[in-house]
Each structure stands twice: as C-alpha cells, then as structure tokens.
C-alpha positions as CSV (number, residue, x, y, z in Angstrom):
1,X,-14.2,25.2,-11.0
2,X,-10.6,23.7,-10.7
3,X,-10.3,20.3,-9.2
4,X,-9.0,19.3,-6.2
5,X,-6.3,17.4,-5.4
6,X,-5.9,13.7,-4.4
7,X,-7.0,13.9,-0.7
8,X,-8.4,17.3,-0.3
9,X,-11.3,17.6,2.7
10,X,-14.2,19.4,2.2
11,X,-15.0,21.0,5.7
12,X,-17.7,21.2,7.4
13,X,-19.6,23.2,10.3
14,X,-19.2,21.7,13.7
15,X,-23.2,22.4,12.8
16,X,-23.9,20.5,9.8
17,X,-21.4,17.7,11.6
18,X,-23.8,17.7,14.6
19,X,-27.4,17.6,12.3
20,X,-26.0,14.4,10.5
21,X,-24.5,12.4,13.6
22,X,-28.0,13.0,15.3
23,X,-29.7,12.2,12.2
24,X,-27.5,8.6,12.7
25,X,-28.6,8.0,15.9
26,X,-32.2,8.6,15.0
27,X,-31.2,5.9,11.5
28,X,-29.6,3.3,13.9
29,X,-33.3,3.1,15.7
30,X,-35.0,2.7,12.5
31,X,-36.2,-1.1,11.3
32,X,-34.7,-0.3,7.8
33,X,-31.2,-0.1,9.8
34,X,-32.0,-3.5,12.3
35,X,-32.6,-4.9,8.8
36,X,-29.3,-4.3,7.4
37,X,-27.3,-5.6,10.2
38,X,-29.1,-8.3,10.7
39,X,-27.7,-9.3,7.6
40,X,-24.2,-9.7,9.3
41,X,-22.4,-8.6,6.6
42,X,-19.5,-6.2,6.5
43,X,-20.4,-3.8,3.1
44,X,-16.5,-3.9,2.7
45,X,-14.6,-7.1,3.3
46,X,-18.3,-9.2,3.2
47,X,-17.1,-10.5,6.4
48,X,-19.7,-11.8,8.3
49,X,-20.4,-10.6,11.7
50,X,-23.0,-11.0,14.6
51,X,-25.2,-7.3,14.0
52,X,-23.8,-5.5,17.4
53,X,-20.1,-6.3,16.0
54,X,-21.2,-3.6,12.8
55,X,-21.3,-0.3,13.2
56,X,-22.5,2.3,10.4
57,X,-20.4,3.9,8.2
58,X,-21.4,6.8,5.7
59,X,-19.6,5.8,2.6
60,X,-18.7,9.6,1.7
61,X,-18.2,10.6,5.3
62,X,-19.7,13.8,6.8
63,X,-16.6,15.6,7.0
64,X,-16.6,15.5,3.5
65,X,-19.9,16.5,2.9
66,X,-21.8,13.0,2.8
67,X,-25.0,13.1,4.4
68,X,-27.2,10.4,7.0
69,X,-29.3,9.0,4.3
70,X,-30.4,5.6,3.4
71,X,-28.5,5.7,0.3
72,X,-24.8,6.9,1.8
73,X,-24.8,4.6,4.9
74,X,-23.7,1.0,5.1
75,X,-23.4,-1.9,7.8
76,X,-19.4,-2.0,8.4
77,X,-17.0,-4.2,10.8
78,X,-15.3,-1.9,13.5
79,X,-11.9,-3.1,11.6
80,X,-12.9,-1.9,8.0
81,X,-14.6,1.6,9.2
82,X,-11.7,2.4,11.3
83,X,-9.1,2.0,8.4
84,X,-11.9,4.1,6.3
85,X,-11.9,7.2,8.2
86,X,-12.6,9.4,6.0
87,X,-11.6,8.1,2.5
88,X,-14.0,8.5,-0.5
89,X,-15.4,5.7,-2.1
90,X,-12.6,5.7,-5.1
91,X,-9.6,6.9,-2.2
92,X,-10.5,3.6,0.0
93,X,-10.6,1.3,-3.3
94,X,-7.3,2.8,-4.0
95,X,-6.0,1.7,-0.4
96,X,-7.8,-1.8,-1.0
97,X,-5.5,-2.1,-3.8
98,X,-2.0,-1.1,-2.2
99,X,-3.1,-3.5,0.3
100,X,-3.4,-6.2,-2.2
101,X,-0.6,-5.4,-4.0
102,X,1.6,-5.4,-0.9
103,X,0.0,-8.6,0.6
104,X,0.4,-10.7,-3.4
105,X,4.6,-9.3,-3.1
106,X,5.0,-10.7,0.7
C-alpha cells in the first residue's frame, strides 16, 4: 500500500458520519463523559474551563475514519477544537509547533 501524502482525507459515508455523530450524542449523556468535563480541563492547551465551556472532540476525527469511542474522544475548549478541525494527532502537533515557533520569533 503506498502512503499517503501529508494531509490526505480519508472519506467517509454521509452513513458512517451519521452512526458516529449519534453515537456522540448518546457518549455526551453517559457519566463516563460528565466525568471528564467535570474535570475542566482542555485535553489540548490544559486550559481550565467550567464543563459546559468544553465540547468533545474525537482526536482522529470521523471524517478521517476515527470512531465515538471512549478511547478517541477527549474534553476540548471551543477555541482548541475549532483550530483542530480535522487534523490528526501528529498534523495538529505539527501546527502546535509553527505556532510556537512563530509566537518565540515575534
């Protein structure tokens, strides 16, 4: 199998997209997921945060295949999932970097 290139998107069915956003909803109910939040804690900037401030983000997103499971979802601030989008793990710790390095040269 040949790899992919930096950025490539895996898609999806509108289907499998629909399963795992209502899968979500159903996790955001759950007392594992009240749990989490109630932390306050952004997963990504460690931020703290009052629980309805974080939303959930799946660390590999659905559009890329990543699945509702207790192992790919994490308590995130509005700020940090919204730059996210749809980054892998390794793409968005590649942006936290450039970040970095931009902010250290200003």
């Amino acid at each position: 199998m040949k790899s992919q290139p930096p950025g490539f998107i895996v898609t999806v069915s509108e289907r499998f997209v629909k399963r795992e956003k209502e899968k979500a909803r159903a996790l955001r109910k759950t007392a594992w997921w009240q749990r989490k939040i109630a932390q306050g804690r952004c997963h990504y900037c460690g931020r703290e945060f009052s629980p309805s401030e974080l939303t959930m983000d799946h660390v590999v997103p659905i559009i890329r295949g990543g699945r509702t499971t207790k192992g790919n979802v994490v308590p995130a601030c509005k700020e940090c999932n919204s730059r996210k989008k749809y980054l892998l793990p390794v793409e968005w710790k590649e942006y936290l970097q450039r970040l970095q390095t931009q902010e250290q040269k200003k």
